[in-house]
PDB file of N, CA, C and O in Angstrom:
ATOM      1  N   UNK A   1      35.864   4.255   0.643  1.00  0.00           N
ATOM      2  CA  UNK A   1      35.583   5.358  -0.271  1.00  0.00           C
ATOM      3  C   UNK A   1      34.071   5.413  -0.484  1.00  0.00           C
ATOM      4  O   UNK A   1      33.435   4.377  -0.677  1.00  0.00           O
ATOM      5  N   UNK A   2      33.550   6.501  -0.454  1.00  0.00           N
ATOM      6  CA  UNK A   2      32.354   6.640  -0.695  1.00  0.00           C
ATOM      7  C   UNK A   2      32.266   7.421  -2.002  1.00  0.00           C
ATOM      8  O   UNK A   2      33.196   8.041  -2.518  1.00  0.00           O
ATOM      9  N   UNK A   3      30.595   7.267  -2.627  1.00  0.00           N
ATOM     10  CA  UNK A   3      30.490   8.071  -3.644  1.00  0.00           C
ATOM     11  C   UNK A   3      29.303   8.550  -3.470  1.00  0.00           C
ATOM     12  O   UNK A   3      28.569   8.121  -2.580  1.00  0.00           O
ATOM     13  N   UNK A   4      28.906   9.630  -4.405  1.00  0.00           N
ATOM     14  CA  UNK A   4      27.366  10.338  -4.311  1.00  0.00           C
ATOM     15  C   UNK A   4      26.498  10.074  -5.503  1.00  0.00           C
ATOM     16  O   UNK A   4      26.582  10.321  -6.706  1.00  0.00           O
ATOM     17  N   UNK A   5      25.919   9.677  -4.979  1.00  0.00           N
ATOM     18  CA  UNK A   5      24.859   8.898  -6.291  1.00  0.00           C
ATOM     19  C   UNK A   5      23.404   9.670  -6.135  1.00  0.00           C
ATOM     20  O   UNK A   5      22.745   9.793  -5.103  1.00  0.00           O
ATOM     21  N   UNK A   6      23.072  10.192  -7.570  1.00  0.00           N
ATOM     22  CA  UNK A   6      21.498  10.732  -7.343  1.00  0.00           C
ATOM     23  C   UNK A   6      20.674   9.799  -7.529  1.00  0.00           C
ATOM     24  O   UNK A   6      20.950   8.997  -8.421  1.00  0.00           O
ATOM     25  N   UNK A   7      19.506   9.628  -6.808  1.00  0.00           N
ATOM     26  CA  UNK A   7      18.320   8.637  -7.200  1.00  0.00           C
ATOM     27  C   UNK A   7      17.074   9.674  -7.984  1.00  0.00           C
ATOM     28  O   UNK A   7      16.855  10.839  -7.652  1.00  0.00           O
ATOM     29  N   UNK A   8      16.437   9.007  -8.958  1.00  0.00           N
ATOM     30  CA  UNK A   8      15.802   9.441  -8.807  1.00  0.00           C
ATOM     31  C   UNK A   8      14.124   9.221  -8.565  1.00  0.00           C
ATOM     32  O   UNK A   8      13.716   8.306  -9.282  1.00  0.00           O
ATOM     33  N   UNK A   9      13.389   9.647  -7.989  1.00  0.00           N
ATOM     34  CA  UNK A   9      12.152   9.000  -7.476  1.00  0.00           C
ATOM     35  C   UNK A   9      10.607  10.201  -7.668  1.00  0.00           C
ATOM     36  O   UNK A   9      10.685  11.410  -7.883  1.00  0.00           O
ATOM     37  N   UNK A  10       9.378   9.418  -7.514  1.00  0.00           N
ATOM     38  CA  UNK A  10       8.791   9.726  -7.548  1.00  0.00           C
ATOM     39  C   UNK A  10       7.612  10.491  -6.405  1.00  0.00           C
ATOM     40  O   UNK A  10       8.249  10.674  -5.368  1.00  0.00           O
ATOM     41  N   UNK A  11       6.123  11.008  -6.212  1.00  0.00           N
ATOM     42  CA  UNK A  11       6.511  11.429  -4.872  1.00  0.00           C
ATOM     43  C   UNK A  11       5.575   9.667  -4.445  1.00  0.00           C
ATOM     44  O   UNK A  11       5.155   8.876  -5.290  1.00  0.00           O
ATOM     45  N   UNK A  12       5.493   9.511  -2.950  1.00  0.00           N
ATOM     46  CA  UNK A  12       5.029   8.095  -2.633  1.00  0.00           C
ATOM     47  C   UNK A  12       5.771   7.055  -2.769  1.00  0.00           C
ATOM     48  O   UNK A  12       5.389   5.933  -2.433  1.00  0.00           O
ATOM     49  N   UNK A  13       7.347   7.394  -3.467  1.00  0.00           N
ATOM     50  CA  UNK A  13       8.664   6.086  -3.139  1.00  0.00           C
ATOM     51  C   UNK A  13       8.843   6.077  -2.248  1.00  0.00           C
ATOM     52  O   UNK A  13       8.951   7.066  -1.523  1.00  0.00           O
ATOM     53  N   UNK A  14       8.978   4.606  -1.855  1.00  0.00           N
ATOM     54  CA  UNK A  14      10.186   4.284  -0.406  1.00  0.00           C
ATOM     55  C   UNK A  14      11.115   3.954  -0.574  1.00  0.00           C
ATOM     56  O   UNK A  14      11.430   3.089  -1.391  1.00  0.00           O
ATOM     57  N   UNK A  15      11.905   4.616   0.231  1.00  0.00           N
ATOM     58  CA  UNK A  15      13.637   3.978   0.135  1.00  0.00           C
ATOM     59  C   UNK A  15      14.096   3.278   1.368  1.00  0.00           C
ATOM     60  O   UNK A  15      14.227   4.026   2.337  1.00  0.00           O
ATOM     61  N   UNK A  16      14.370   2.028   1.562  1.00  0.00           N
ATOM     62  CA  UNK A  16      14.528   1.328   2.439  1.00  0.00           C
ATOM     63  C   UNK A  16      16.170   0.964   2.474  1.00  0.00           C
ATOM     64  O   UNK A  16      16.723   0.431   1.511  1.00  0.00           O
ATOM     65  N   UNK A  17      17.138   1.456   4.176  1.00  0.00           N
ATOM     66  CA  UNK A  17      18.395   0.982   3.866  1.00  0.00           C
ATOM     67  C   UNK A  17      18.478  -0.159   5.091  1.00  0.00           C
ATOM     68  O   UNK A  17      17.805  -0.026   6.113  1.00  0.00           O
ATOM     69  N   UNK A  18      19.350  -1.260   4.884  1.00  0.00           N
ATOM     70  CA  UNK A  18      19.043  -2.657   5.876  1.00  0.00           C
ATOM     71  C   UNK A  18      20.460  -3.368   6.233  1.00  0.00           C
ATOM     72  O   UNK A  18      21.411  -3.500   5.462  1.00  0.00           O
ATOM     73  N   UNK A  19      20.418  -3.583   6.913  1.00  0.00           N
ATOM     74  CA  UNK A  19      21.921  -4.766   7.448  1.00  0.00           C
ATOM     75  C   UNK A  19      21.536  -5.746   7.037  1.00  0.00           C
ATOM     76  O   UNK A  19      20.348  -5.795   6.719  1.00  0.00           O
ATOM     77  N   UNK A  20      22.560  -7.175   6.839  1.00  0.00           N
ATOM     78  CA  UNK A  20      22.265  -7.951   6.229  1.00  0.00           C
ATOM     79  C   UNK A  20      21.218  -9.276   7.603  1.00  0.00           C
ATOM     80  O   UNK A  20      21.053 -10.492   7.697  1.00  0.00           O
ATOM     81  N   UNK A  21      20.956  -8.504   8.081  1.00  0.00           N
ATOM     82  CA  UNK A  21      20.964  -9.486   9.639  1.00  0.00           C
ATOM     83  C   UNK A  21      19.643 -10.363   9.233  1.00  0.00           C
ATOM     84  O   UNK A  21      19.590 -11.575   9.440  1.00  0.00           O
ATOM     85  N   UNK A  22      18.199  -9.344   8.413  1.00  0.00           N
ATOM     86  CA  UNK A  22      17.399  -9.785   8.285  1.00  0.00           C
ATOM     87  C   UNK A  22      17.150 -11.014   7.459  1.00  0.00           C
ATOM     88  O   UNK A  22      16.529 -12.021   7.797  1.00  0.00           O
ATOM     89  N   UNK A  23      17.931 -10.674   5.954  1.00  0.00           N
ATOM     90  CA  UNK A  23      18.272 -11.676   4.906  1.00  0.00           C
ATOM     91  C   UNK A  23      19.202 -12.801   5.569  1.00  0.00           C
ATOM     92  O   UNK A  23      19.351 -13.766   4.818  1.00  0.00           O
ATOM     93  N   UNK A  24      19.639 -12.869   6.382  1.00  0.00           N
ATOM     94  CA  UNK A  24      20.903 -13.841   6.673  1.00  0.00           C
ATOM     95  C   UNK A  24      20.517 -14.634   7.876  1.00  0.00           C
ATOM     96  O   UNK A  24      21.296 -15.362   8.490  1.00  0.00           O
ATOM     97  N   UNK A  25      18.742 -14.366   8.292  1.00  0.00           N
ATOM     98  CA  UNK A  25      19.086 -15.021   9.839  1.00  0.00           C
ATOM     99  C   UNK A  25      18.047 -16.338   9.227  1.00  0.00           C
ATOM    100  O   UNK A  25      17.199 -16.187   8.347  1.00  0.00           O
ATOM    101  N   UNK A  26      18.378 -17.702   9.975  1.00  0.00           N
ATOM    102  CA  UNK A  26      18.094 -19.198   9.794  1.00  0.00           C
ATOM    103  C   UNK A  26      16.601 -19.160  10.151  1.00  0.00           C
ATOM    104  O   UNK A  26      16.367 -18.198  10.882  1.00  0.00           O
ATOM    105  N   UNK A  27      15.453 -19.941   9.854  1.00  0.00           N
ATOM    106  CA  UNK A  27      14.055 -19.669   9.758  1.00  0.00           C
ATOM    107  C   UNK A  27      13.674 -20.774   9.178  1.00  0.00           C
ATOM    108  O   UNK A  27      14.404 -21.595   8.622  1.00  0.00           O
ATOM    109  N   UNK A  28      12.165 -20.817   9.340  1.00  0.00           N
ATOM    110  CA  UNK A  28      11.383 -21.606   7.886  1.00  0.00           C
ATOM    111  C   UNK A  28      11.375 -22.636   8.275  1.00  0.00           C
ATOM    112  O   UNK A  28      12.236 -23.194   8.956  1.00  0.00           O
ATOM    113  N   UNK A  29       9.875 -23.239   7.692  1.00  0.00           N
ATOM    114  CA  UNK A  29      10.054 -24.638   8.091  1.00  0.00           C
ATOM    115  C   UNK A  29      11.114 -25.890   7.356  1.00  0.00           C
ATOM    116  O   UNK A  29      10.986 -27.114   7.381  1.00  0.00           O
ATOM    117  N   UNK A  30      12.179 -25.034   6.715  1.00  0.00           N
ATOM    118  CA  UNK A  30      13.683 -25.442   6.579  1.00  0.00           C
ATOM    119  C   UNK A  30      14.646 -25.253   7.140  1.00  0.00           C
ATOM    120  O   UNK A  30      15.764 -25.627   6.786  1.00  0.00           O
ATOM    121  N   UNK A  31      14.446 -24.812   7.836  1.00  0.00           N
ATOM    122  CA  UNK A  31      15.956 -23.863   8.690  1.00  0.00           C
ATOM    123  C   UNK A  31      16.787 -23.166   7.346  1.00  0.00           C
ATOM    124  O   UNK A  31      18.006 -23.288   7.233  1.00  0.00           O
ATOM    125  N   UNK A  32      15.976 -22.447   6.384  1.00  0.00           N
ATOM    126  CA  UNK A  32      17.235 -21.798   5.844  1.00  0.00           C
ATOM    127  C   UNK A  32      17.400 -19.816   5.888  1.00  0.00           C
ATOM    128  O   UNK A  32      16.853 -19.149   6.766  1.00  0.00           O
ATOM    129  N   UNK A  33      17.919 -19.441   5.198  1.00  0.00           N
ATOM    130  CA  UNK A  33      18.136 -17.911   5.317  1.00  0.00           C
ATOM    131  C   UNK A  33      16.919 -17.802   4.825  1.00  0.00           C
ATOM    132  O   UNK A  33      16.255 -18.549   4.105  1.00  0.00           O
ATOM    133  N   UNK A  34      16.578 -16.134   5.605  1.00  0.00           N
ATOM    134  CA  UNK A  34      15.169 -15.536   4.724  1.00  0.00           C
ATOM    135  C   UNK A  34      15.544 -15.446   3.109  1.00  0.00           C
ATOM    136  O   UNK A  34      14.850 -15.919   2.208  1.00  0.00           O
ATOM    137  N   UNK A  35      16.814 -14.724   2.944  1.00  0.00           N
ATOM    138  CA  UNK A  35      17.401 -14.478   1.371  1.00  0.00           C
ATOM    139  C   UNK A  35      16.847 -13.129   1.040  1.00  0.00           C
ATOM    140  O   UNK A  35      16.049 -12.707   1.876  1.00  0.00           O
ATOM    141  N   UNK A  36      17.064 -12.423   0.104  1.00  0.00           N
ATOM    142  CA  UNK A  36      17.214 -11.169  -0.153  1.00  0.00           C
ATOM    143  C   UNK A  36      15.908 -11.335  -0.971  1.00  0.00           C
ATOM    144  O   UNK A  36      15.022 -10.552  -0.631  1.00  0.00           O
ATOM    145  N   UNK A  37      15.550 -12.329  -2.141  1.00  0.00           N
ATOM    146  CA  UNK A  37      14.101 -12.444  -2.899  1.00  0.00           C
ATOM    147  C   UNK A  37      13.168 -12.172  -1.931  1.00  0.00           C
ATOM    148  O   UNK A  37      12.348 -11.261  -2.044  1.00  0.00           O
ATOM    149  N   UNK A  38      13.241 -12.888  -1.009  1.00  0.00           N
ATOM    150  CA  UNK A  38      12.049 -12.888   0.078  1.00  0.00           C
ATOM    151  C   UNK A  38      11.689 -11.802   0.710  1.00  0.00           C
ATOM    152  O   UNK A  38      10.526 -11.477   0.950  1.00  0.00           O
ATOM    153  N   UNK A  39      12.669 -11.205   1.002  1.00  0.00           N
ATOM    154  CA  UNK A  39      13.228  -9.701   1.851  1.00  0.00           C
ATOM    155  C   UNK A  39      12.238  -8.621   0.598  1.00  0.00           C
ATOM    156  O   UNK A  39      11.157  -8.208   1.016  1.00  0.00           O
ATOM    157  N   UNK A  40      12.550  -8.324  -0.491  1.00  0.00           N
ATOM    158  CA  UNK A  40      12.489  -7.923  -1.179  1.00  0.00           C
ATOM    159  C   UNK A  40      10.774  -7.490  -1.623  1.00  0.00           C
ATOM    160  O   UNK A  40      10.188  -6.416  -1.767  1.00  0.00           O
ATOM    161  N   UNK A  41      10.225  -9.465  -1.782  1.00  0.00           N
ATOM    162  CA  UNK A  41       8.790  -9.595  -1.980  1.00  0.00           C
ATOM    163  C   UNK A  41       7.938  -9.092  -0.632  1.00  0.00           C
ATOM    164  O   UNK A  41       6.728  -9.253  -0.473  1.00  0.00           O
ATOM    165  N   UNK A  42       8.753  -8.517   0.194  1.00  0.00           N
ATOM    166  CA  UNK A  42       8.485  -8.115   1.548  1.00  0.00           C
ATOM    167  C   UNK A  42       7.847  -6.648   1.263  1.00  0.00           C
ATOM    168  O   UNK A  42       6.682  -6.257   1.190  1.00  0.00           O
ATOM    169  N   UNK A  43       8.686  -6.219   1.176  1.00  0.00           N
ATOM    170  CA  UNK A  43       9.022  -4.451   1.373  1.00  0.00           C
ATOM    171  C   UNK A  43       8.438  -4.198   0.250  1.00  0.00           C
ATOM    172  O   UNK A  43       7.853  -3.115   0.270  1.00  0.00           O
ATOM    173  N   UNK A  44       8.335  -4.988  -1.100  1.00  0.00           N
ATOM    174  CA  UNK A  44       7.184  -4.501  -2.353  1.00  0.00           C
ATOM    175  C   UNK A  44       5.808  -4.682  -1.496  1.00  0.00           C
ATOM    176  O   UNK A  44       5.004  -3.750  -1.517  1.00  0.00           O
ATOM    177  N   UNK A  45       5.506  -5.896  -0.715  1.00  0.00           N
ATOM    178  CA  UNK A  45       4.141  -5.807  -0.786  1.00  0.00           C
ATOM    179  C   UNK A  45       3.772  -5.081   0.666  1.00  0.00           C
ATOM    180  O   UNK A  45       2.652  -5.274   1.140  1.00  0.00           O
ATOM    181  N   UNK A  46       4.628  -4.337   1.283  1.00  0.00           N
ATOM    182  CA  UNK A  46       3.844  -3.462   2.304  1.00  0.00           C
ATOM    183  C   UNK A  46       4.786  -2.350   2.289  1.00  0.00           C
ATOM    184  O   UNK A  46       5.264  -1.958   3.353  1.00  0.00           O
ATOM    185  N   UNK A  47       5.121  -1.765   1.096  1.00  0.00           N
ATOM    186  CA  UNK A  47       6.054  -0.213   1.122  1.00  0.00           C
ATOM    187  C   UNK A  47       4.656   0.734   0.865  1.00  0.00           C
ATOM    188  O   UNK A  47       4.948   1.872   1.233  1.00  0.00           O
ATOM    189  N   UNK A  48       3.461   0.700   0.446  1.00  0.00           N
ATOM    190  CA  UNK A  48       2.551   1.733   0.708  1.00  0.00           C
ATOM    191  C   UNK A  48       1.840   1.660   1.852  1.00  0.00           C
ATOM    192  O   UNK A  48       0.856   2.383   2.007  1.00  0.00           O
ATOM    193  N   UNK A  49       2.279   0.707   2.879  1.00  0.00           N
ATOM    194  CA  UNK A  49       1.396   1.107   4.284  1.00  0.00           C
ATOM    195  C   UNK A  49       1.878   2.157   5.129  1.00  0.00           C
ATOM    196  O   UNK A  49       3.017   2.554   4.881  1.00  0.00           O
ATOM    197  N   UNK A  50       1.263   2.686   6.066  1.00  0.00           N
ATOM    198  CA  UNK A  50       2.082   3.573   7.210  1.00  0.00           C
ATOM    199  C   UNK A  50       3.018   2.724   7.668  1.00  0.00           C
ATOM    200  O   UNK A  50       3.135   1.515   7.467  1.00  0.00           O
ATOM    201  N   UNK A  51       3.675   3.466   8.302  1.00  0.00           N
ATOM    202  CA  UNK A  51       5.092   3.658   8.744  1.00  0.00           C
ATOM    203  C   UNK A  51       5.181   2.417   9.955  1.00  0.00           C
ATOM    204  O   UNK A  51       6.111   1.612   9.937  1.00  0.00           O
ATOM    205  N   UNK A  52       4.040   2.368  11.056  1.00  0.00           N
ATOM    206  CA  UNK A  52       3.988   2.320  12.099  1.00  0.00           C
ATOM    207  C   UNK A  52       3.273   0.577  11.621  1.00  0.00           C
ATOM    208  O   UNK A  52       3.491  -0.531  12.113  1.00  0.00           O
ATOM    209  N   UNK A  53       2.486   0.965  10.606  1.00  0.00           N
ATOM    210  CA  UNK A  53       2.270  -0.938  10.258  1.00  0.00           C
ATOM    211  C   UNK A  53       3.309  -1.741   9.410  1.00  0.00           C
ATOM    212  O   UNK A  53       3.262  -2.961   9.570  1.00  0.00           O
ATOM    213  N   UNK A  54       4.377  -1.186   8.407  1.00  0.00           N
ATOM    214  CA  UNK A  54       5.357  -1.424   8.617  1.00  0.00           C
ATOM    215  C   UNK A  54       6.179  -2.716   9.209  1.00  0.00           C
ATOM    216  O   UNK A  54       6.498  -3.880   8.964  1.00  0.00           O
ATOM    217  N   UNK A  55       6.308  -1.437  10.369  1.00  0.00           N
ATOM    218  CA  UNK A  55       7.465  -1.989  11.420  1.00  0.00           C
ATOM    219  C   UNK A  55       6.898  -3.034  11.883  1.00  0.00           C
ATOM    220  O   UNK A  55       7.566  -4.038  12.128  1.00  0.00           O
ATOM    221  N   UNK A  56       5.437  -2.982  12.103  1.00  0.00           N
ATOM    222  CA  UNK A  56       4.548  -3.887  12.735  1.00  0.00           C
ATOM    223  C   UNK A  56       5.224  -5.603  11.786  1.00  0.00           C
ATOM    224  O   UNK A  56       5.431  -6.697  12.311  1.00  0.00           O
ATOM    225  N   UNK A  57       5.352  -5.313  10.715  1.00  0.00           N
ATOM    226  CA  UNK A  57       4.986  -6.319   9.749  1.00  0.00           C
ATOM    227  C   UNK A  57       6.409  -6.998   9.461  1.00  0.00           C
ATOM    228  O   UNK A  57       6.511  -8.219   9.340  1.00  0.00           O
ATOM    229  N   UNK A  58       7.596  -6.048   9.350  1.00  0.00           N
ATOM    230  CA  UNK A  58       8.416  -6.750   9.419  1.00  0.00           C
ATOM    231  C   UNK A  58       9.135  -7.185  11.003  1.00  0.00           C
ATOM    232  O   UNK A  58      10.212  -7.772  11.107  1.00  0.00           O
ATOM    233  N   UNK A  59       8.574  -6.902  11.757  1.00  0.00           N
ATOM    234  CA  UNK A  59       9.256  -7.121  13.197  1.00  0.00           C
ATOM    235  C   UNK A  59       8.102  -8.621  13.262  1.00  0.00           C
ATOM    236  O   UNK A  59       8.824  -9.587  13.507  1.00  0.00           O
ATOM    237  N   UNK A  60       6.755  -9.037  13.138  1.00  0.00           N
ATOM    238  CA  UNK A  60       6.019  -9.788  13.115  1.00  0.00           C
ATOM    239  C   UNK A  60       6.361 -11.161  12.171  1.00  0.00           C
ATOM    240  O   UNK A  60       6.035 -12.335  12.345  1.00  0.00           O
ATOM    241  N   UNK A  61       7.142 -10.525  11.119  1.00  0.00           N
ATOM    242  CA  UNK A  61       7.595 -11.575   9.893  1.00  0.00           C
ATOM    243  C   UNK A  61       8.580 -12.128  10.310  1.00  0.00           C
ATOM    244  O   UNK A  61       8.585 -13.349  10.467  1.00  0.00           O
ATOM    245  N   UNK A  62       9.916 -11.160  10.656  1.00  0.00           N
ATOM    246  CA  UNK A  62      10.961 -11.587  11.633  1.00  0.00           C
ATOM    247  C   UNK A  62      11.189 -12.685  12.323  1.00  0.00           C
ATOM    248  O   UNK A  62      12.030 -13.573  12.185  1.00  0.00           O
ATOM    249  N   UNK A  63       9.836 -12.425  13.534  1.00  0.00           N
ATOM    250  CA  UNK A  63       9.821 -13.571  14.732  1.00  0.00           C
ATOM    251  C   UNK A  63       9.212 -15.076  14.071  1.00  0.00           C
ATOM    252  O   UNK A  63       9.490 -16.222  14.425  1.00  0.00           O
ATOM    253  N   UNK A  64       8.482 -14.706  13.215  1.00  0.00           N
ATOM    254  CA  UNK A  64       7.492 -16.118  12.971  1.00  0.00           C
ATOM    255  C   UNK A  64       9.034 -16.624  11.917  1.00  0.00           C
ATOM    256  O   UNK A  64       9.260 -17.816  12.127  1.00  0.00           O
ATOM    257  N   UNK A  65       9.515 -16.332  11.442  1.00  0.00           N
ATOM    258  CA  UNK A  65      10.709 -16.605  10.405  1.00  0.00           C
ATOM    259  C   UNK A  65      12.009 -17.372  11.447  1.00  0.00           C
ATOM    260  O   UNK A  65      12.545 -18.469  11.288  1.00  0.00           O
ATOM    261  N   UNK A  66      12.291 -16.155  12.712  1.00  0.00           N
ATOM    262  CA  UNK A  66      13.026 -17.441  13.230  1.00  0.00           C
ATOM    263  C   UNK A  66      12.689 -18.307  14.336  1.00  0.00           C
ATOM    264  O   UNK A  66      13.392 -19.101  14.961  1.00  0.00           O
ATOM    265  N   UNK A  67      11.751 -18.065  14.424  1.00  0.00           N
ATOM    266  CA  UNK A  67      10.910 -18.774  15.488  1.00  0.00           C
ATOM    267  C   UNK A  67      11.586 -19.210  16.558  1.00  0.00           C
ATOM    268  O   UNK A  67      12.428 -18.384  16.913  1.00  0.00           O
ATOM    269  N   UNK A  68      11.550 -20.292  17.290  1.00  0.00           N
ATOM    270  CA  UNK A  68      12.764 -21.075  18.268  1.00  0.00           C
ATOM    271  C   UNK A  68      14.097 -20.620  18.036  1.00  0.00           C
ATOM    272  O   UNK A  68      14.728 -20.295  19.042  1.00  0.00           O
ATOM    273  N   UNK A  69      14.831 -20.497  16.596  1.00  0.00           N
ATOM    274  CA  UNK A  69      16.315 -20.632  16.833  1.00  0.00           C
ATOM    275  C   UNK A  69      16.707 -19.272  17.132  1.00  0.00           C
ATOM    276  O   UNK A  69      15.997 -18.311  17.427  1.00  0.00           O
ATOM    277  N   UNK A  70      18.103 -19.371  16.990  1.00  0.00           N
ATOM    278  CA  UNK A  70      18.836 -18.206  17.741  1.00  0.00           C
ATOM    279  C   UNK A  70      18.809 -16.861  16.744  1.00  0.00           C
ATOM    280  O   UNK A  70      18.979 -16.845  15.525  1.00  0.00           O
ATOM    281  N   UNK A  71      18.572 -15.872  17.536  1.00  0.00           N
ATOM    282  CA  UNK A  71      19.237 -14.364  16.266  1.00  0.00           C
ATOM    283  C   UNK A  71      20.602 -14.702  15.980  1.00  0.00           C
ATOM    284  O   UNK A  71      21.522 -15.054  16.718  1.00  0.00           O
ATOM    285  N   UNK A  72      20.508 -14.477  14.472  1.00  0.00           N
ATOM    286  CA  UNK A  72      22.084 -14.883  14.176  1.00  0.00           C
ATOM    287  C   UNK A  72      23.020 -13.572  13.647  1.00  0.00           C
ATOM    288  O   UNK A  72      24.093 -13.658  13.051  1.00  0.00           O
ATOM    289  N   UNK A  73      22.349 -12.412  14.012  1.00  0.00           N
ATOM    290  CA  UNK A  73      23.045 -11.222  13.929  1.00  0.00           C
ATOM    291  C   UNK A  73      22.157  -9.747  13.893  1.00  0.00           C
ATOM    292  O   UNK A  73      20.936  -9.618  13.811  1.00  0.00           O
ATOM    293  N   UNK A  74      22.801  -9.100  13.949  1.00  0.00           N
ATOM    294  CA  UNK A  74      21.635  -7.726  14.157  1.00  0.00           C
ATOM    295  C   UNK A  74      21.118  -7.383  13.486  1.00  0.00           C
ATOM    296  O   UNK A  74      21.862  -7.123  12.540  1.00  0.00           O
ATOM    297  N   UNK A  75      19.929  -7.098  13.227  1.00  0.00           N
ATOM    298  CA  UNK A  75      18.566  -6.635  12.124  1.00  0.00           C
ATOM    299  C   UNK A  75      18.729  -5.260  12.450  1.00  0.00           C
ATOM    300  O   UNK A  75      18.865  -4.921  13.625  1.00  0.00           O
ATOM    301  N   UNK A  76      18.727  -4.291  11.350  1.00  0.00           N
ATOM    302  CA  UNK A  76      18.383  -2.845  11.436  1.00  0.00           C
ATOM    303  C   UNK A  76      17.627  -2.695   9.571  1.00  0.00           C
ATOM    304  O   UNK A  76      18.125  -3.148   8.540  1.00  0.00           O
ATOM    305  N   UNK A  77      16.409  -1.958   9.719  1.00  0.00           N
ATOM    306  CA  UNK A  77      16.054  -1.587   8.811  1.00  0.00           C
ATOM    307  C   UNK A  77      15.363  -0.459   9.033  1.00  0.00           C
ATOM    308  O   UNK A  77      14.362  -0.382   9.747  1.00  0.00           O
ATOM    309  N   UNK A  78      16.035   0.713   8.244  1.00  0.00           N
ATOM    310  CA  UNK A  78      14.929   2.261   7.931  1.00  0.00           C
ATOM    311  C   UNK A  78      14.806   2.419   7.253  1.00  0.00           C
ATOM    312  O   UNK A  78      15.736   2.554   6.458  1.00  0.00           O
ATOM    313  N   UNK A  79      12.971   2.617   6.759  1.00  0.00           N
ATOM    314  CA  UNK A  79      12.694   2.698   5.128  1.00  0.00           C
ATOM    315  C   UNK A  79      12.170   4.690   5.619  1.00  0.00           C
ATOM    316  O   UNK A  79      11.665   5.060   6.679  1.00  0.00           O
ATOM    317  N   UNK A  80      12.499   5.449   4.549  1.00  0.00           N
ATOM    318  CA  UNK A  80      11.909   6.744   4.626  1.00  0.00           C
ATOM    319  C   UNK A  80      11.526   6.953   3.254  1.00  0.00           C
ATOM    320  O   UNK A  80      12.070   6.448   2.272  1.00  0.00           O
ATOM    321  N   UNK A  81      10.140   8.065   3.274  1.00  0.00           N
ATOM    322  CA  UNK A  81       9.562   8.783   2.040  1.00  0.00           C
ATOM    323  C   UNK A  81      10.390  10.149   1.695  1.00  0.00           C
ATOM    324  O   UNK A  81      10.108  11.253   2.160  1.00  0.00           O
ATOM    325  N   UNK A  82      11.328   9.907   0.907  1.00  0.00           N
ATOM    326  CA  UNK A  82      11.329  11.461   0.827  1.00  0.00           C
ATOM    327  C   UNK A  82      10.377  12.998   0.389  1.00  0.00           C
ATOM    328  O   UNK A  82       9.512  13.174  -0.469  1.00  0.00           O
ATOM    329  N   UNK A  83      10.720  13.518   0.950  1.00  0.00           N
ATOM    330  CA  UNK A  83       9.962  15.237   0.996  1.00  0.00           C
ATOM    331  C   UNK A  83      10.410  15.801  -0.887  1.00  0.00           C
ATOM    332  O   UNK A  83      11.401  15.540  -1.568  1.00  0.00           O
ATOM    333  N   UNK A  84       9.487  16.419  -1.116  1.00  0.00           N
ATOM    334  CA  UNK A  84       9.620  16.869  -2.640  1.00  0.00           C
ATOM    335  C   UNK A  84      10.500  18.316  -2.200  1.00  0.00           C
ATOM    336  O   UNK A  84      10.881  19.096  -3.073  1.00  0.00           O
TER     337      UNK A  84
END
């Protein structure tokens, strides 16, 4: 079941939607999950860059995060600005 939910935002919000692949894959010089805090302190501190540095940043964070071990499931993330 789905529902329709209004957001409401300002102009210069990002709205970012994500699979859990990123938060959930093994990393760190612990081997543990990135976790959703981390994920989070992510996308606050580079949601006003372009688009294209971005991707740069979390595809760059990604690799150094799982470094050697295995992908442990599929990463998808699209953040968009909406239009006024």
């Amino acid at each position: 079941i789905y529902r329709s939910t209004r957001i409401s935002y300002r102009r210069g919000d990002m709205f970012y939607m994500f699979s859990d692949g990123f938060v959930d894959q093994f990393g760190g010089p612990e081997l543990k999950k990135f976790k959703h805090r981390r994920f989070k302190q992510l996308l606050l501190y580079m949601h006003k860059l372009p688009a294209k540095d971005q991707r740069s940043m979390l595809n760059r964070r990604f690799m150094e995060w799982k470094g050697n071990n295995e992908q442990t499931d599929d990463v998808s993330v699209i953040g968009f600005e909406p239009w006024e």
